[in-house]
C-alpha positions, 0 to 999 in steps of 0.5 A: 095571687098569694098573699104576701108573707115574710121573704124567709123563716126558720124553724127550730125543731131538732127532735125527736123523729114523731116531733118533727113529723108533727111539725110538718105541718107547719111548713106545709102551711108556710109553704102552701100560703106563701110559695115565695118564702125561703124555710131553712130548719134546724135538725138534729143530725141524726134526722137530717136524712129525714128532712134534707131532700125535702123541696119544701126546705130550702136550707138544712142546719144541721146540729150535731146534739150527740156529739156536743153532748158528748163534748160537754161531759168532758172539760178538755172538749169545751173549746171545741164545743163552744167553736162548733155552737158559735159555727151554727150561730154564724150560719143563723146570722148570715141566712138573715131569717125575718121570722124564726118559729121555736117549735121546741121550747126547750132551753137548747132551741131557745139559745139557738133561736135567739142566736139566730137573729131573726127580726121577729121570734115565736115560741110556744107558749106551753114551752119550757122557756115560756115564761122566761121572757128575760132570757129568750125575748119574743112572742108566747104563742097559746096553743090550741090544744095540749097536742104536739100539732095543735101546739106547734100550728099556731106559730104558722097561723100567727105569722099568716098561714092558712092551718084549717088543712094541716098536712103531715105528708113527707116527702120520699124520694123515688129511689127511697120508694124503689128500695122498698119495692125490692125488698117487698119483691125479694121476699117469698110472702106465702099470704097475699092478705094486708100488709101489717107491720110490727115496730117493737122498738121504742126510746124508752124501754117502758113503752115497749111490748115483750118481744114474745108477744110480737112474735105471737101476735106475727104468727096469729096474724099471719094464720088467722087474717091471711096478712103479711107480716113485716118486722121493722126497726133502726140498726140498734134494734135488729137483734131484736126483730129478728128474733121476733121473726124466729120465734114467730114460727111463720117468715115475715119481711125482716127490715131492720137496719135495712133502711134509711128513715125515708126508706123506712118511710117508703116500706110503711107507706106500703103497709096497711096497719101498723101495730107499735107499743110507742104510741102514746106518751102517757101510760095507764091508768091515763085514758091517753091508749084508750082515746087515741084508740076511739079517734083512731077508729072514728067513734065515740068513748061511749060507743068501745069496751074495753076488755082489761085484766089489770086495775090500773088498765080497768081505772083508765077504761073508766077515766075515757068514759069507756064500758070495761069488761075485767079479764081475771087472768091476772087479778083476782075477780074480787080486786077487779070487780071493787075498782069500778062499780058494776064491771063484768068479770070474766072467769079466766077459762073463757072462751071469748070468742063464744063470750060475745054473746053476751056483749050487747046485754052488757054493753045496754046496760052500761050505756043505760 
């Protein structure tokens, strides 16, 4: 028989898409440990077709966070703002949550937390509102590490669920999963190789990758792997796919504003790999690529080489206990070589794939 645990919970976790992914497990945990608990969630509206046919969810509250920012710029809408909030509150208050888990720690979920009325509130503990206690009352959860999951899975584990198996799966709807058969099948793909597919958008332009290397990196795939190539992308980023598809000289899938989120999601659980410049949130010279690279592949920093050709790549190579080899295609060997002691440079015409034979000297005597 299943423990018992609390008759509902409400989690507050608006945006962005990869957060929300990263909360599922949380309500999974609620979810596997106590079947009878009614979860309602709170999303940014233009998540809410990512969440909504979710059978783990019983109840979807949806806030409209562009519009009301939109709303707050212009003093004439106040009114209207301030009426839309004080609807949201009222749905809180006449769900009657027991426990509401605020897996934002922002000022925005805070407000909405405490609104919500629950007997018992949990916020992160690294939040923004963390140490604002006077203003957004409840409990401080310590998190297990600084990862978005491993903050967010304590608050499940403080109210009683089982998290040693956390569970990111999402839920995709047969019609969703049908949709992406079609486009698949509509598509003359002349390869039969695996399936790999290219995000090249991102939130933020600094973390995305040129396009022309997209399409470069699409048409080598394509030639050298046998793969078959899927471009993907929201509505605002068509423009963008499709010309990755036409400069790559090759006819990959073109799914760009062809689909819902969970249709997106359906297309990538069809793929095998997927290559994307957003996947990391801290940029070199940090280790973040690096490590996240090792556990990716399931070995040690100490085991991968790095290959780089700029300064700031080399010092995070070096900062993830990675060997590096310099590429001198951008830099000079010199300012290359003076960042970490003992780097191998390699001369800019060389041919790496006739290199590698000299990999397994170099990589000894890093190790040693």
């Amino acid at each position: 028989m299943p423990p018992a645990g609390p008759e509902s919970v409400l989690i507050i976790r608006m945006s962005a898409l990869g957060d929300i992914i990263c909360a599922l497990p949380v309500l999974r945990a609620i979810r596997d440990t106590f079947p009878e608990t009614r979860v309602g969630w709170v999303v940014d509206s233009r998540f809410e077709g990512l969440l909504a046919p979710d059978p783990d969810i019983h109840r979807l509250h949806v806030a409209p966070v562009s519009r009301w920012k939109k709303l707050s710029k212009s003093p004439i809408a106040w009114p209207r703002l301030m009426s839309e909030r004080r609807g949201l509150d009222r749905e809180l208050l006449q769900a009657r949550y027991g426990v509401c888990l605020d897996l934002q720690g922002i000022l925005k979920s805070g407000f909405i937390a405490r609104a919500a009325g629950a007997r018992r509130t949990l916020h992160m503990g690294s939040g923004r509102i963390a140490k604002r206690t006077w203003l957004f009352p409840g409990e401080r959860i310590a998190p297990i590490s600084p990862h978005a999951v491993e903050r967010m899975l304590p608050l499940a584990a403080a109210i009683g669920a089982d998290i040693s198996n956390p569970r990111f799966d999402l839920f995709i709807p047969e019609d969703d999963r049908r949709h992406a058969d079609a486009l698949f099948a509509a598509h003359p793909f002349t390869n039969s190789g695996p399936v790999i597919a290219l995000n090249p958008g991102a939130a933020a332009v600094h973390r995305m990758w040129a396009a022309d290397r997209f399409a470069a990196l699409a048409g080598r795939l394509h030639s050298e792997l046998g793969a078959r190539v899927v471009v993907i992308g929201g509505p605002s980023e068509t423009a963008l796919a499709e010309g990755i598809v036409r400069d790559s000289g090759i006819d990959p899938l073109c799914t760009a504003g062809k689909t819902t989120l969970l249709q997106l999601a359906a297309v990538l659980d069809r793929c095998d790999v997927l290559v994307t410049g957003d996947q990391v949130k801290q940029g070199k010279p940090h280790p973040e690529i690096f490590l996240k690279a090792a556990e990716r592949l399931a070995v040690q920093p100490a085991e991968c080489l790095v290959f780089e050709d700029s300064p700031l790549g080399l010092e995070a190579a070096h900062r993830a206990g990675m060997a590096g080899i310099a590429l001198s295609t951008t830099y000079p060997p010199e300012q290359l070589i003076s960042m970490q002691g003992g780097l191998a440079v390699v001369p800019e015409d060389t041919d790496l794939l006739s290199y590698d034979a000299h990999l397994g000297e170099f990589f000894r005597t890093f190790q040693n």
